[in-house]
C-alpha positions in Angstrom: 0.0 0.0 0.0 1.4 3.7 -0.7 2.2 6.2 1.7 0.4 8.9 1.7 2.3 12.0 1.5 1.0 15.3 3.6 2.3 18.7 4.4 1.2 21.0 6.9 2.1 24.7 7.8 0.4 26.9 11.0 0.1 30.2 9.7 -0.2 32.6 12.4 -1.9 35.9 11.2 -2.6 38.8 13.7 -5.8 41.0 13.2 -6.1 44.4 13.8 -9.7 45.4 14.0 -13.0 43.7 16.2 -14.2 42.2 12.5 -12.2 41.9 9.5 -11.5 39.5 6.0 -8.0 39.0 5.7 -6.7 37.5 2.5 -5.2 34.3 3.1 -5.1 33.0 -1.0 -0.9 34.0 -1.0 0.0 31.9 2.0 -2.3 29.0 1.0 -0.8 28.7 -2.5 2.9 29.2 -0.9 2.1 26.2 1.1 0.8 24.2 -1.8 4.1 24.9 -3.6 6.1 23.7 -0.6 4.2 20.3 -0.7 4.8 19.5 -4.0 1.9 18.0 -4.7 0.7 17.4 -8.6 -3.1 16.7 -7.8 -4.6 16.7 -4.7 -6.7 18.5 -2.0 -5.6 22.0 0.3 -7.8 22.2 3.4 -7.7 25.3 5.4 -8.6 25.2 8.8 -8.9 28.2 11.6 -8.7 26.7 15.4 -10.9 29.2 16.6 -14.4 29.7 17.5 -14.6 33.0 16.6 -12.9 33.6 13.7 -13.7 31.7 10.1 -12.4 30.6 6.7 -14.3 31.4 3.3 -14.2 31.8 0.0 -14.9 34.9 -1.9 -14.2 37.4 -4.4 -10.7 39.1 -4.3 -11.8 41.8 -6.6 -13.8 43.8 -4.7 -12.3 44.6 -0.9 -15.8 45.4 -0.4 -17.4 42.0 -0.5 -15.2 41.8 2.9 -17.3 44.6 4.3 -20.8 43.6 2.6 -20.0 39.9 4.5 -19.0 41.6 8.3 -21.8 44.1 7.5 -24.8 41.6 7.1 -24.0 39.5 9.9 -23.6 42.3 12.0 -27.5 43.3 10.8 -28.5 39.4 11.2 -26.7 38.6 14.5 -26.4 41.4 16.6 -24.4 41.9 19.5 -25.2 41.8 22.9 -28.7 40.1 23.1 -27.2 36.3 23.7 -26.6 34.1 26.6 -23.1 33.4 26.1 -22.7 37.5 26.6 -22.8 37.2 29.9 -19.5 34.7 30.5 -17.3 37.1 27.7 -19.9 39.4 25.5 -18.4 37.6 22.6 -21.8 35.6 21.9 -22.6 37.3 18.0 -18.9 36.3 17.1 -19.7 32.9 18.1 -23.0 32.5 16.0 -21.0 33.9 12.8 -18.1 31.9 13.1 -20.4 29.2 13.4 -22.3 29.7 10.2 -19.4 30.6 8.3 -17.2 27.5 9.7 -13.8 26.8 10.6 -12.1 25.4 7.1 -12.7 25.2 3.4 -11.1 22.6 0.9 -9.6 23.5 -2.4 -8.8 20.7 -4.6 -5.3 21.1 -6.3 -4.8 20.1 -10.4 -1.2 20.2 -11.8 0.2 21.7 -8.4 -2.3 24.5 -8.6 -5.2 25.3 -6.3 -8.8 25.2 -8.2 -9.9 28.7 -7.2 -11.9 30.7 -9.6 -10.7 33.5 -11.3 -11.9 36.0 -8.6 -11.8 33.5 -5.4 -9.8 33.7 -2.7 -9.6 32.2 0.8 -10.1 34.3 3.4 -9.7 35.0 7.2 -12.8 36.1 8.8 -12.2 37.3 12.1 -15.6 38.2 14.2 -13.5 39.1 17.5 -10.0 40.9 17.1 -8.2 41.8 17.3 -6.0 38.6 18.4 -3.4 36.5 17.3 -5.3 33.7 15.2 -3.9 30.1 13.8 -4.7 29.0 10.5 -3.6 25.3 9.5 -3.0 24.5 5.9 -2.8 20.7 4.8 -1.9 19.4 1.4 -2.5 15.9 0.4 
């Protein structure tokens, strides 16, 4: 049976405001270099309950403020149970309905995006030091 050959990088990315979309599409396809991997899959993963990975345009740096923008009108702060242990409650629900990772599948060493995706950072509750794990397989 083959081995199956992984590589995996911890990307630590500070953020600087309470909600932002950070770019993440240079470090992710700098680790997919590294692994060397013809075809494959990239999975992107944030260890955080309060911070997020998507996919979105790269264009527009306001599809970033359209996305903080709406959740903060559908999941405002300061209304939920868990704000009374931290306040952080509303950053909980949108992490949770963003998620924690995406997966990119990888074709002749390249990742799959479309011509105006990238993967992003979402962070609901900076500004922190955040952990984003990339594996390549």
């Amino acid at each position: 049976m083959p081995t199956e050959t992984c590589y995996m990088v911890e990307l630590c990315i500070q953020t600087s405001r309470k909600c932002q979309v950070i770019d993440l599409t240079s470090q992710v396809t700098e680790a997919v270099n590294k692994a060397g991997i013809a075809d494959g899959l990239c999975h992107v993963y944030v260890s955080h309950t309060t911070a997020a990975i998507t996919i979105n345009e790269k264009a527009d740096p306001n599809i970033g403020v359209d996305l903080v923008e709406a959740l903060n009108r559908l999941i405002p702060a300061g209304i939920w149970q868990h704000d009374k242990i931290d306040n952080n409650g509303a950053a909980h629900i949108k992490a949770s309905i963003i998620g924690p990772s995406e997966t990119i599948p990888i074709r002749h060493g390249q990742l799959l995006l479309g011509t105006w995706q990238a993967v992003m950072l979402v962070e609901f509750d900076g500004p922190r030091p955040r952990q984003v794990v990339v594996s390549v397989r």
